[in-house]
C-alpha positions as CSV (number, residue, x, y, z in Angstrom):
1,X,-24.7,-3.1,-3.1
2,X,-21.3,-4.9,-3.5
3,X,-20.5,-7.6,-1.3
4,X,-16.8,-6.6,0.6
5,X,-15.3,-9.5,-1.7
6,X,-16.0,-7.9,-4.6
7,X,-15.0,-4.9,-3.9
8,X,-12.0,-6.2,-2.7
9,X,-11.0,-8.9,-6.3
10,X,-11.7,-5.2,-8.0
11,X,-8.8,-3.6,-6.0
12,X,-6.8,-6.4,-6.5
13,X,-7.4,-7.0,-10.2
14,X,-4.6,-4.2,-11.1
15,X,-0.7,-5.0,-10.8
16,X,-0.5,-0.9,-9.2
17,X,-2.9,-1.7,-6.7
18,X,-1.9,-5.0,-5.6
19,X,2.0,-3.5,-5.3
20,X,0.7,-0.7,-3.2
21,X,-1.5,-3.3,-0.9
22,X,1.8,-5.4,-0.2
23,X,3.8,-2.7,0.4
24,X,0.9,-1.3,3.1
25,X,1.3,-4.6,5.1
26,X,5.0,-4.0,5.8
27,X,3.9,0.2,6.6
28,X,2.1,3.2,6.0
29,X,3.8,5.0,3.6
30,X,3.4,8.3,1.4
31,X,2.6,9.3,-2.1
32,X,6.6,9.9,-2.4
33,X,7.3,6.7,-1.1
34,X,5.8,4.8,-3.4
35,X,6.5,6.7,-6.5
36,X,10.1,6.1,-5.3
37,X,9.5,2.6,-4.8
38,X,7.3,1.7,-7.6
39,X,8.9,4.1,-9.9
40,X,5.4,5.8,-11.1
41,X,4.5,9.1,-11.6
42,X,2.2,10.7,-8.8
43,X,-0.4,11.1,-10.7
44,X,-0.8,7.7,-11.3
45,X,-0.1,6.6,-7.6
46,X,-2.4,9.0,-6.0
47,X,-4.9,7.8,-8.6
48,X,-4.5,4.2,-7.1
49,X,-4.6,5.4,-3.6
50,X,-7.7,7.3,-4.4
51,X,-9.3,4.1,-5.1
52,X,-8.6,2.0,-2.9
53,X,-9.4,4.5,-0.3
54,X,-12.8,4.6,-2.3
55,X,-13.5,1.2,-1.7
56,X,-12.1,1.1,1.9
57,X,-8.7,-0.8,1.4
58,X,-7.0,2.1,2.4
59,X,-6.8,5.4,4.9
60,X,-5.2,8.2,4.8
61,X,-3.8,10.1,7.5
62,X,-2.4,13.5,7.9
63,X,1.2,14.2,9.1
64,X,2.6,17.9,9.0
65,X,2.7,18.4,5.2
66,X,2.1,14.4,3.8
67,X,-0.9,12.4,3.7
68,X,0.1,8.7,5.2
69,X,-1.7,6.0,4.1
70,X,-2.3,2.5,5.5
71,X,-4.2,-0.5,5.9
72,X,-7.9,0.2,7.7
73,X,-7.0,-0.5,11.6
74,X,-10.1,-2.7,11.0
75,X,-10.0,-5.2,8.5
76,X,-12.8,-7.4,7.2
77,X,-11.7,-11.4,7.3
78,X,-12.3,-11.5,3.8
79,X,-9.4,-8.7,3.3
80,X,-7.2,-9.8,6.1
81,X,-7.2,-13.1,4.7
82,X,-6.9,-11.7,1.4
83,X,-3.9,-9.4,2.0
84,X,-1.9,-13.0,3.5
85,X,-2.6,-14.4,0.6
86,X,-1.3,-11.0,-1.5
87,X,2.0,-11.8,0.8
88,X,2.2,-15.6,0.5
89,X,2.2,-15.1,-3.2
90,X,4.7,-12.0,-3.3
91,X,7.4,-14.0,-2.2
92,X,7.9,-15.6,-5.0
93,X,7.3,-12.5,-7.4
94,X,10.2,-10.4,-8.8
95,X,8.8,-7.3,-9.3
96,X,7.2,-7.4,-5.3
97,X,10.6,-8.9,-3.8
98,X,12.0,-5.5,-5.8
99,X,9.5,-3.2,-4.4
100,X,10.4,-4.9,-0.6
101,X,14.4,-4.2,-1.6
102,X,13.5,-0.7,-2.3
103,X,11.4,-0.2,0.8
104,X,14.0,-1.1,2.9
105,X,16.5,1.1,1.6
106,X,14.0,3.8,2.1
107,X,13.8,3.0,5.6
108,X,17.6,3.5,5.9
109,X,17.7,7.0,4.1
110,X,14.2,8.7,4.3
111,X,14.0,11.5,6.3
112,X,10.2,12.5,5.6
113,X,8.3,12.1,7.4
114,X,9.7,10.3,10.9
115,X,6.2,9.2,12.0
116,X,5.9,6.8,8.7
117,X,8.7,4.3,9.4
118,X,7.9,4.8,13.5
119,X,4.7,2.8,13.2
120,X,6.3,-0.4,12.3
């Protein structure tokens, strides 16, 4: 059996993945959300998603007609101190200071679904 930190350095050994983890410490967010953000295909993102739910870096939630996902309420040390680190190094990234830009447009002008953004 894989120790948590493994399982954790393979989630975060893709640039998809680690996008959608920093992106899930600022909120929950949908399959539409991030294809908006991250400007993927859905296939692709639910493909990530499906992963990380996999290996328990993620959850999923329903809300009327869109799966939510989030962080586990729970965290491991290892991942909480892993997903700081994600967001200390972020800051200094292009592409994730982009992604935060986009998300907070989002925020302005979403109107699916209202129980994402209410969260946080």
């Amino acid at each position: 059996m894989k120790t948590r930190l493994v399982r954790i350095y393979q989630c975060f050994c893709d640039r998809t993945r680690l996008r959608i983890l920093h992106l899930l410490t600022k909120s929950p967010l949908c399959v539409c959300h991030f294809q908006e953000i991250l400007n993927e295909p859905q296939v692709k993102i639910s493909k990530h998603l499906r992963y990380l739910r996999k290996k328990g870096m993620a959850i999923a939630e329903r809300d009327q007609n869109w799966m939510i996902y989030s962080l586990p309420k729970k965290k491991s040390r290892e991942l909480a101190l892993n997903l700081k680190c994600l967001q200390d190094c972020a800051q200094s990234d292009p592409v994730f200071l982009r992604d935060l830009r986009k998300l907070r447009q989002l925020r302005k002008t979403c109107c699916e679904p209202a129980a994402v953004f209410a969260k946080n």
